[in-house]
C-alpha positions in Angstrom: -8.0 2.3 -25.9 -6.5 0.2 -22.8 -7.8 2.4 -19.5 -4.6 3.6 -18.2 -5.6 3.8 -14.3 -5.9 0.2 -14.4 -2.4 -0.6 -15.9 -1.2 1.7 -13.4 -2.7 -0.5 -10.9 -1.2 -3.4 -12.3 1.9 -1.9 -12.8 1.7 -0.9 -8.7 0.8 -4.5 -8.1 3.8 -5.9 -10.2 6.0 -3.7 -8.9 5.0 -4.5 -5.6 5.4 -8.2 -5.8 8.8 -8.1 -7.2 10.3 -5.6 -4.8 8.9 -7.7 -1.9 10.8 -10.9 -3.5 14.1 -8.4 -3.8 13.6 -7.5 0.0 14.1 -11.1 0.9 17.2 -11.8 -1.1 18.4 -8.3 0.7 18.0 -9.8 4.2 20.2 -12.7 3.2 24.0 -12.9 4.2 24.9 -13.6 1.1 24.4 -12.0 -2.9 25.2 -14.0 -5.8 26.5 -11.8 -8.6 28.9 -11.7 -11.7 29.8 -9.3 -14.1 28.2 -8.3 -17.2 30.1 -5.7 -18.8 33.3 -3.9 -16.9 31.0 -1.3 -15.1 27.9 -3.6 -14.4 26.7 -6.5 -12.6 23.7 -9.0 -12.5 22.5 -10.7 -9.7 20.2 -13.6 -9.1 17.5 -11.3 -7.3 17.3 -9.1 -11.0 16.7 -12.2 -12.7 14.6 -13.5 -10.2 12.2 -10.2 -9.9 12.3 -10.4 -13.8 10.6 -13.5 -13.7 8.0 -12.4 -11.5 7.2 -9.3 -13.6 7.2 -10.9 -16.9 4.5 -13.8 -15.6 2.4 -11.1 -14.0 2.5 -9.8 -17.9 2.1 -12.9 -19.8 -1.3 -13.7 -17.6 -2.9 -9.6 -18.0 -1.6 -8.4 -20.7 -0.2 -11.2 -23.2 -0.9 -9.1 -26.1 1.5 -6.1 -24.7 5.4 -5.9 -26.2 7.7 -6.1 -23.4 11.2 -4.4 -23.1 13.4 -5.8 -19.9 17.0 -5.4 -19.0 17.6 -8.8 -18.4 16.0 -10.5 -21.2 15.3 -8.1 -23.4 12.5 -7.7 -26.1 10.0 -10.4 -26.3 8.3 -11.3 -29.5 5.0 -9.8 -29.8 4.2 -7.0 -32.0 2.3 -4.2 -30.1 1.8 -0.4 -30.4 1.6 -1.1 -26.1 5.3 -1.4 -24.7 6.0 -2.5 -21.1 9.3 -0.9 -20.1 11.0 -2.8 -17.2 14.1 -2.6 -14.6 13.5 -5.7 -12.2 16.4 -4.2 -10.4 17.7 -0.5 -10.5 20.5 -0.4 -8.2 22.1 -3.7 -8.7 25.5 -2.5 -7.2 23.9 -0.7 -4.0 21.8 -4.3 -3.8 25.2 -5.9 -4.1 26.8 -4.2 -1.2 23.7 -4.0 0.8 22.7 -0.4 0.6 19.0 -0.3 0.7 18.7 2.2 -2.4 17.4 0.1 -5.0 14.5 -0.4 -7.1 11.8 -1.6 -9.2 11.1 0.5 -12.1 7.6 -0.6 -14.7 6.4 2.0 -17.8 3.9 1.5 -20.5 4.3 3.3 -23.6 1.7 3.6 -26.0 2.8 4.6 -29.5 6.6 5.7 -28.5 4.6 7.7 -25.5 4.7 7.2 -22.4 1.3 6.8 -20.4 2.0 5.0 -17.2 5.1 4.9 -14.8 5.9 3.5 -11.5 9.0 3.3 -9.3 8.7 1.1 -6.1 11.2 1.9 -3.7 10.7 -1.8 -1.4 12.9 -0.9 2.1 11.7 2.8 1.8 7.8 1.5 1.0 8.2 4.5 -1.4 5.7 3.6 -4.5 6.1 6.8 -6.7 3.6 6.8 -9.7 2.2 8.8 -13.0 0.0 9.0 -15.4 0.4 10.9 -18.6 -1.8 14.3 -17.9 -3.3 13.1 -14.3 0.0 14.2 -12.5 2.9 12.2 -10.4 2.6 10.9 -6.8 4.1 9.3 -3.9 2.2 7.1 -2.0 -1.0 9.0 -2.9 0.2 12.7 -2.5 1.0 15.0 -5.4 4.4 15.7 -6.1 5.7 19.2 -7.5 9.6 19.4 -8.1 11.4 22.2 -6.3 11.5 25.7 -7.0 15.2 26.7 -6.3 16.2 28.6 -9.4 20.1 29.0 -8.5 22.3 25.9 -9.4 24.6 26.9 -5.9 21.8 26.5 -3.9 21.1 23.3 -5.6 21.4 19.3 -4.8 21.9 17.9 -8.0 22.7 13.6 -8.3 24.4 11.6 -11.4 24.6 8.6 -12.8 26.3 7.1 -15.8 26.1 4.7 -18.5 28.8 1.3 -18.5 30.5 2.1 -21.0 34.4 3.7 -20.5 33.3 7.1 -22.1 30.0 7.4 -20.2 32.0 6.9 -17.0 34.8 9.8 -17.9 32.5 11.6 -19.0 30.6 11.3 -15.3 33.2 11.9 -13.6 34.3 15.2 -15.6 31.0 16.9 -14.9 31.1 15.9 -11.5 34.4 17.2 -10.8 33.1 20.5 -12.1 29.0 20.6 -10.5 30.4 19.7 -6.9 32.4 22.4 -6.8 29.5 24.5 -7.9 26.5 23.3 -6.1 25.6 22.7 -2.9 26.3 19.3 -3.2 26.3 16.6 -6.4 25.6 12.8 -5.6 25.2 9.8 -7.1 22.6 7.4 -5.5 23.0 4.3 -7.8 19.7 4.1 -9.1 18.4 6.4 -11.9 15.0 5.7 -11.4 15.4 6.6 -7.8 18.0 9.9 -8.9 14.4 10.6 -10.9 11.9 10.2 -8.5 13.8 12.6 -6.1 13.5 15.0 -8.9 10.1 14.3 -9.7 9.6 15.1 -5.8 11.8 18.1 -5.1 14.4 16.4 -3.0 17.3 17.4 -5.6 17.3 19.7 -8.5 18.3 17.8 -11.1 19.9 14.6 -12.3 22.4 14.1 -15.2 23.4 10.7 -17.0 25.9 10.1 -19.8 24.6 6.9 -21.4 21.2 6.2 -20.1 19.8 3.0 -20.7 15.7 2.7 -21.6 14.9 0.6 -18.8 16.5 2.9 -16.2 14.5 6.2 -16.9 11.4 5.2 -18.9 9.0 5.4 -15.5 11.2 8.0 -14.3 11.1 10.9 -17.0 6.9 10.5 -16.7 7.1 10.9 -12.9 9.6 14.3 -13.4 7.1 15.9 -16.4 4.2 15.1 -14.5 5.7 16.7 -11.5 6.5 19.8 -14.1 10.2 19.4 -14.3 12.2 19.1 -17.5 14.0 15.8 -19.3 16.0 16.5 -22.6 19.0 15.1 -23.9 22.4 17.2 -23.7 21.1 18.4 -26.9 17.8 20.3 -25.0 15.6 17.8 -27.4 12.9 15.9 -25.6 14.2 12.7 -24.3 12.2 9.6 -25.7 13.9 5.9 -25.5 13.1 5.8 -29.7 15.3 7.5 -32.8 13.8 9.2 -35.3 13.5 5.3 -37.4 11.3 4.4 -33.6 14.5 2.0 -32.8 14.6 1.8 -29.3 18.2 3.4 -28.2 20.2 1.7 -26.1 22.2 4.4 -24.6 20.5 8.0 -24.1 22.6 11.3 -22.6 19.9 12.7 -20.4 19.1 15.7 -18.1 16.1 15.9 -15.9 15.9 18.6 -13.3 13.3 21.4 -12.5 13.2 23.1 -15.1 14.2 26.1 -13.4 18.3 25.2 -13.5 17.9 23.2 -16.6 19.5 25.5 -19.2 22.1 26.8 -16.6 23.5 22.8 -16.6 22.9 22.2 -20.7 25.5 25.3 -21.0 28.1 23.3 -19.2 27.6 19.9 -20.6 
């Protein structure tokens, strides 16, 4: 068996070198994009943090499958699987708003074991390891306690397709009328990490993609929050076949509001 703490300190260490290369194409005047799809973009900063994380890869852990957004599976037949986002946020990266990051999990056997999500202009490195707890930046996290969904701060995102984003927007016309307040922050994995550290209550996605949340839905359970799909099964990025999904409806939150939401979706 691979020793987890040091993948996690690998992971740290990738995802530390990537978010410092992303920080640099921030501070320039000027962001090179196009679309992808209608509702996304790419940038040269996600494929340029990809490339970073997949050589860090290819030198320490050739043998390892690797999942990315940008260039997808690579060959290599594994029961280890790194998960990666280069770039979660694109659009805030795009526009200059400083919430973005770099999200790196390893699954094991469809589990996940290690997650990290480095936050580069807030030096925010949240991590987890399957049954040793979450952290951020070395102190324990616990998600919050606040049992009432009106005294609750609750974030979304969505998925890029049409129906994810109606969909979005239907459940946020309804949950900011009945919370305190309902938010999207443009990056799932950071939407999670805030979970994971009691900052919001809860965070819902129509259309979740496997890169966004696989370090993110380790850091919430290890924090003892919830993540299910609108069905209230446990969310995993594989079907029942152990295809990797491309889009996943998901709810993390506390656990303590998570049925109250699951009635409304």
């Amino acid at each position: 068996m691979i020793n987890n703490m040091t993948n996690l300190d690998l992971a740290r260490a990738v995802a530390q070198a990537a978010g410092d290369f992303l920080v640099t194409r921030f501070n320039k005047k000027k962001v090179d994009w196009q679309l992808k799809q209608r509702h996304e973009i790419v940038t040269k900063a996600d494929t340029g943090s990809e490339k970073i994380i997949l050589g860090w890869f290819k030198k320490y852990t050739p043998a390892f499958s690797v999942l990315s957004e940008e260039s997808g599976f690579n060959k290599i037949k594994s029961d280890y699987l790194w998960v990666v986002d280069p770039l979660d946020g694109t659009t805030n990266f795009r526009v200059h708003n400083p919430l973005f990051s770099v999200s790196i999990a390893l699954y094991y056997k469809r589990q996940p074991l290690v997650g990290v999500v480095y936050v580069p202009y807030l030096k925010e490195t949240y991590s987890a390891v399957k049954g040793r707890g979450a952290f951020l930046n070395g102190r324990r996290l616990k998600v919050s306690m606040t049992k009432n969904i009106k005294k609750s701060f609750l974030t979304y995102c969505h998925g890029s397709e049409s129906k994810h984003v109606k969909q979005a927007v239907e459940l946020y016309k309804y949950f900011k009328l009945n919370s305190i307040d309902m938010r999207q922050l443009g990056s799932a994995a950071i939407e999670l990490a805030w979970v994971a550290a009691g900052r919001v209550e809860s965070l819902v996605i129509p259309g979740c993609k496997p890169w966004d949340a696989a370090a993110g839905i380790l850091l919430v359970r290890e924090a003892g929050g919830r993540v299910t799909d609108f069905n209230n099964k446990e969310w995993s990025i594989y079907d029942k076949s152990n295809k990797v999904l491309s889009n996943i409806d998901l709810l993390a939150t506390n656990g303590k509001i998570h049925q109250v939401i699951l009635n409304k979706l």
